[in-house]
C-alpha positions as CSV (number, residue, x, y, z in Angstrom):
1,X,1.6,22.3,-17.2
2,X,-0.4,24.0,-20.9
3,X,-1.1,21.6,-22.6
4,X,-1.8,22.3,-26.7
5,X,-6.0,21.3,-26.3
6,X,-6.5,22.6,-22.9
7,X,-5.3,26.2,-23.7
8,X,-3.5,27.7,-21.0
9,X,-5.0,25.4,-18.7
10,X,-3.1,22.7,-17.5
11,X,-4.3,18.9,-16.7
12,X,-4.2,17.7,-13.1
13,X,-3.7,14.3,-11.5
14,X,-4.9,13.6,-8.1
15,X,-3.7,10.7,-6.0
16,X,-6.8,9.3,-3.8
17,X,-7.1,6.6,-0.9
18,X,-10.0,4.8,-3.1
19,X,-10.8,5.2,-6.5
20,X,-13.5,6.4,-8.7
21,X,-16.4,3.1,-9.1
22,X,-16.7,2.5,-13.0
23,X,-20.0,1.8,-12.5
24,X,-21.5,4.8,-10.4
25,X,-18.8,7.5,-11.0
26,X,-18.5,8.1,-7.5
27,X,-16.2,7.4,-4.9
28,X,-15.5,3.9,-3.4
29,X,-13.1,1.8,-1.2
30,X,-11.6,4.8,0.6
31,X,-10.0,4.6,4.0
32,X,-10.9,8.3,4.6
33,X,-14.8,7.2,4.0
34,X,-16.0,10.8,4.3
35,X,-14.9,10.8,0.7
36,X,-17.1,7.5,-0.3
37,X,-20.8,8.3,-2.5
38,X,-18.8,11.3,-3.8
39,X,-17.7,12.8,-7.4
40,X,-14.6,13.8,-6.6
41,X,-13.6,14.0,-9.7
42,X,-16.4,16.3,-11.2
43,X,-16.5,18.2,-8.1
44,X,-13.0,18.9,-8.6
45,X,-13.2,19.9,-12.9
46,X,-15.8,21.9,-11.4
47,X,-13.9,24.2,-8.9
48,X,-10.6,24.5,-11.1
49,X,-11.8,24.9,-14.3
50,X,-9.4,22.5,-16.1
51,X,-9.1,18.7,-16.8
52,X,-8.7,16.2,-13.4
53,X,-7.6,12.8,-13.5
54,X,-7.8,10.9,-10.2
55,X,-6.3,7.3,-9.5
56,X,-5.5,5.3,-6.4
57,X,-2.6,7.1,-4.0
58,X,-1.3,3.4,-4.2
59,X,-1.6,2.8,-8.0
60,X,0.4,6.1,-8.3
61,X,3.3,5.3,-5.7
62,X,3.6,2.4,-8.2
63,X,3.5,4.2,-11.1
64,X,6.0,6.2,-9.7
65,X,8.8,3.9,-8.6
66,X,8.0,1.9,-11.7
67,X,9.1,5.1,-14.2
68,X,12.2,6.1,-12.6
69,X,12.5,4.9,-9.2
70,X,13.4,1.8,-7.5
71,X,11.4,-0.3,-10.0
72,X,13.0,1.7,-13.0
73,X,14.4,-1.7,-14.6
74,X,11.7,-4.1,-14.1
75,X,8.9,-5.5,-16.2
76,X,6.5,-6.3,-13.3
77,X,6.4,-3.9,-10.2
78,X,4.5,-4.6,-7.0
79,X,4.3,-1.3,-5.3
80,X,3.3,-1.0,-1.4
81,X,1.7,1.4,0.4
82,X,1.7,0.8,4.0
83,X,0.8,3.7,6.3
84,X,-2.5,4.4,7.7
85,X,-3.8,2.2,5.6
86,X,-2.7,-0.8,3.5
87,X,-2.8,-0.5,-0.6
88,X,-1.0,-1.7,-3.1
89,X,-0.6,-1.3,-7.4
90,X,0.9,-2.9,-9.8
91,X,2.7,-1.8,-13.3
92,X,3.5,-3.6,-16.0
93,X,5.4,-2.3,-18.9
94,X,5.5,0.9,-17.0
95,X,2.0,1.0,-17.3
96,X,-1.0,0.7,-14.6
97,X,-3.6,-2.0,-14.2
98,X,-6.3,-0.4,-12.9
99,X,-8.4,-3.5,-13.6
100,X,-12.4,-3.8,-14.9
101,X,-13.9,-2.6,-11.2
102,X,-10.8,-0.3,-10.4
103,X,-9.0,-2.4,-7.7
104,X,-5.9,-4.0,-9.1
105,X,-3.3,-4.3,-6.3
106,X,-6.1,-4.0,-3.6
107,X,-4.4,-6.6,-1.3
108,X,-5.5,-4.7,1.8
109,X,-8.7,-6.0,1.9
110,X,-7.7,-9.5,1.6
111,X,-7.7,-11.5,4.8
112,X,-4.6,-12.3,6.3
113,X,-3.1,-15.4,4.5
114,X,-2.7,-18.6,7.1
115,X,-4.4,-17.1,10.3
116,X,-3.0,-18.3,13.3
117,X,-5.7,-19.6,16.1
118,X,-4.3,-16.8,18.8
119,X,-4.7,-13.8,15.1
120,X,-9.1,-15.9,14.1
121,X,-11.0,-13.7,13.7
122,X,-8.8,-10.8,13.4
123,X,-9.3,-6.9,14.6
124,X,-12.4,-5.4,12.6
125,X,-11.9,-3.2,9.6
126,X,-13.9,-0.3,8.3
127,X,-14.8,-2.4,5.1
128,X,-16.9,-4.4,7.6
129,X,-14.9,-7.3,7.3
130,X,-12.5,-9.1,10.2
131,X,-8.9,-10.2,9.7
132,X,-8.1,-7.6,6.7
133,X,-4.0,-7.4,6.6
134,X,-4.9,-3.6,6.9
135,X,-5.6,-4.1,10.4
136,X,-2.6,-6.0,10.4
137,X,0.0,-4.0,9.0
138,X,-1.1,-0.1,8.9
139,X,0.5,1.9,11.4
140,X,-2.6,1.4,13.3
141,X,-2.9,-2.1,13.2
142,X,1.2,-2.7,14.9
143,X,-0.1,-0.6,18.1
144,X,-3.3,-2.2,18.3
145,X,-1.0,-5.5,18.2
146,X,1.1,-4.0,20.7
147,X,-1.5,-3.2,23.0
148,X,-3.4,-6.6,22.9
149,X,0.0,-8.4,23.8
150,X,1.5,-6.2,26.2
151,X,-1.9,-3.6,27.8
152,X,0.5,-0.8,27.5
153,X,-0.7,2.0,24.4
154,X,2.2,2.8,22.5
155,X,3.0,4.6,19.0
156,X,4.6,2.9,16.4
157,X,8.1,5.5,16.9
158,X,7.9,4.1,20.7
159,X,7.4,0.7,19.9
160,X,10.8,0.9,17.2
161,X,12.4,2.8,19.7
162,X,12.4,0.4,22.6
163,X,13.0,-2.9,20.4
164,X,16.1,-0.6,19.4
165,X,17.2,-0.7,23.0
166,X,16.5,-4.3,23.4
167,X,13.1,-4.6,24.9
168,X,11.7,-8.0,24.7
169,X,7.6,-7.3,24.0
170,X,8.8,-3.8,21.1
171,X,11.0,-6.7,19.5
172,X,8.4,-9.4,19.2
173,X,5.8,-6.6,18.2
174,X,8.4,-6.0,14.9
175,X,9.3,-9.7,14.7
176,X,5.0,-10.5,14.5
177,X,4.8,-7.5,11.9
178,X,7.5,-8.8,9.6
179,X,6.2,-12.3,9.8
180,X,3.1,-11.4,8.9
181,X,4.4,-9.2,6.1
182,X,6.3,-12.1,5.1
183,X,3.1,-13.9,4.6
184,X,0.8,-11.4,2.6
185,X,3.2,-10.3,0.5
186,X,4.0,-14.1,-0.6
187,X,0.6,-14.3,-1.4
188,X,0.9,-11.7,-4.1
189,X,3.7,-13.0,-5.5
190,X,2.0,-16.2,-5.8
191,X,-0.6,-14.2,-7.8
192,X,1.1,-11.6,-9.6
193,X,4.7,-12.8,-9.9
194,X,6.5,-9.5,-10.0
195,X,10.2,-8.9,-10.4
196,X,10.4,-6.6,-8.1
197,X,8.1,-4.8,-4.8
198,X,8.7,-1.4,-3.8
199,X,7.7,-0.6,-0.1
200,X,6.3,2.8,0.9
201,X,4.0,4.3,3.4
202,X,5.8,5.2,6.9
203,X,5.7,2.1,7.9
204,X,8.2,1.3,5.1
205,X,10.8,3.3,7.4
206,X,10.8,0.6,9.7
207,X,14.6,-0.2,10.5
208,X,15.8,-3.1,7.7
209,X,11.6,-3.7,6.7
210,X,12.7,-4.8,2.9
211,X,15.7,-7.3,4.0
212,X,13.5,-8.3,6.5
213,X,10.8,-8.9,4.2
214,X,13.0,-10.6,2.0
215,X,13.9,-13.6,4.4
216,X,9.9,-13.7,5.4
217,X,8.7,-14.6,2.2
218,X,10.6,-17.5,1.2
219,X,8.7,-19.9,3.3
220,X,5.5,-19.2,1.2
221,X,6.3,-18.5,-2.1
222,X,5.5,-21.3,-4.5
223,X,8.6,-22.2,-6.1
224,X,12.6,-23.1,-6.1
225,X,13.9,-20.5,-6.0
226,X,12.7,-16.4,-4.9
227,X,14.2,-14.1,-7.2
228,X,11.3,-11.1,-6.4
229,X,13.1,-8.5,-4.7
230,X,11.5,-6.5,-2.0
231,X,13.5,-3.3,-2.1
232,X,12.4,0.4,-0.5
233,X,11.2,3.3,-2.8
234,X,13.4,5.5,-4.3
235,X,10.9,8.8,-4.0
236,X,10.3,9.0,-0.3
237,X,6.9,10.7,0.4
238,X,7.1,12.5,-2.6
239,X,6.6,9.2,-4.8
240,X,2.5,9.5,-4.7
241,X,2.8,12.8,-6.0
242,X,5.0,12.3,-8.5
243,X,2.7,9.2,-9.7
244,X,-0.1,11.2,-10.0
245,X,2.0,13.8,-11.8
246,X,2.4,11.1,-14.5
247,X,-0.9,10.4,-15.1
């Protein structure tokens, strides 16, 4: 869109998996690591010629869903991204905190909260760390889980599909995703406090993930009563977009 000091030249937001280091200028914490050591940002002003503004994919989901979607009404929104990879941001006011090193909302790369003995050390993650709920909950993580239970490779639309028809190893695969889910996500809430979280990614398509969610939390959150609702997004695949179209 023109915009009155850019000329004719319109501004452009850019949804990333990472985000742009404060400190370097360059790229950092990106799941699609070819992008890491890079400035996106400048590189990009530099090809179109007009103003680029580039946040975390997650960060802009929230953003998102926070302006008119899902999380419309709330003060605090908790927005989910959980897909190849597991990110999160969070909006206040219907505004982002980015934070001072650019990772508010990074609850990815936390370790999975209350580690079972059969989950120690967890599956390795590209951050170089073990036991990140990335590896736990991305797509990728629920068919590596699958595979270490059962020794049969299967994709997360074959895994739903089966529990669907009442096979015993898909359904505890789903029922050890949401339980886990259960458990990170209190964690945040514990932290953060929001009124609501907004799930998105493709794994938010899971059949009944947020009422599922729901139930899962209330062991672990720390107090009487759980008013947080965990709700799905409003915006579909579009929401990231849309996010970074606000910024």
């Amino acid at each position: 869109m023109a915009d009155e000091h850019t000329g004719d030249t319109g501004r452009v937001g850019i949804g990333i998996p990472g985000t742009i280091s404060p400190v370097t200028g360059l790229v950092k914490n990106a799941n699609s690591t070819w992008l890491i050591g890079h400035p996106l940002d400048k590189d990009l002003e530099d090809l179109l010629q007009r103003p680029v503004r580039l946040m975390n994919d997650a960060n802009c989901f929230a953003l998102s869903e926070a302006i008119d979607g899902a999380g419309r009404n709330a003060k605090i929104v908790f927005g989910v991204i959980l897909g190849t990879g597991v990110g999160g941001g969070v909006v206040v006011d219907k505004q982002v905190l980015d934070g001072a090193q650019k990772i508010c909302g990074e609850w990815g790369h936390n370790a999975l909260p209350r580690l079972t003995d059969s989950e120690r050390p967890g599956p390795p993650c590209y951050c170089g760390r073990y036991g990140c709920i990335e590896t736990f909950l991305s797509g990728p993580g629920m068919q590596r889980d699958h595979k270490t239970a059962t020794g049969v490779a299967l994709t997360t639309h074959e895994i739903v599909t089966l529990a669907d028809d009442g096979d015993e190893n898909a359904t505890e695969t789903l029922d050890r995703y949401v339980e886990r889910l259960g458990r990170a996500l209190a964690t945040v809430i514990n932290v953060v406090d929001p009124n609501v979280v907004v799930l998105g990614g493709g794994m938010s398509q899971l059949p009944d993930l947020a009422a599922r969610a729901q139930k899962a939390i209330e062991p672990h959150v720390f107090t009487d009563e759980v008013t947080t609702r965990i709700i799905p997004n409003v915006h579909g695949d579009s929401s990231g977009v849309r996010g970074a179209a606000w910024l």
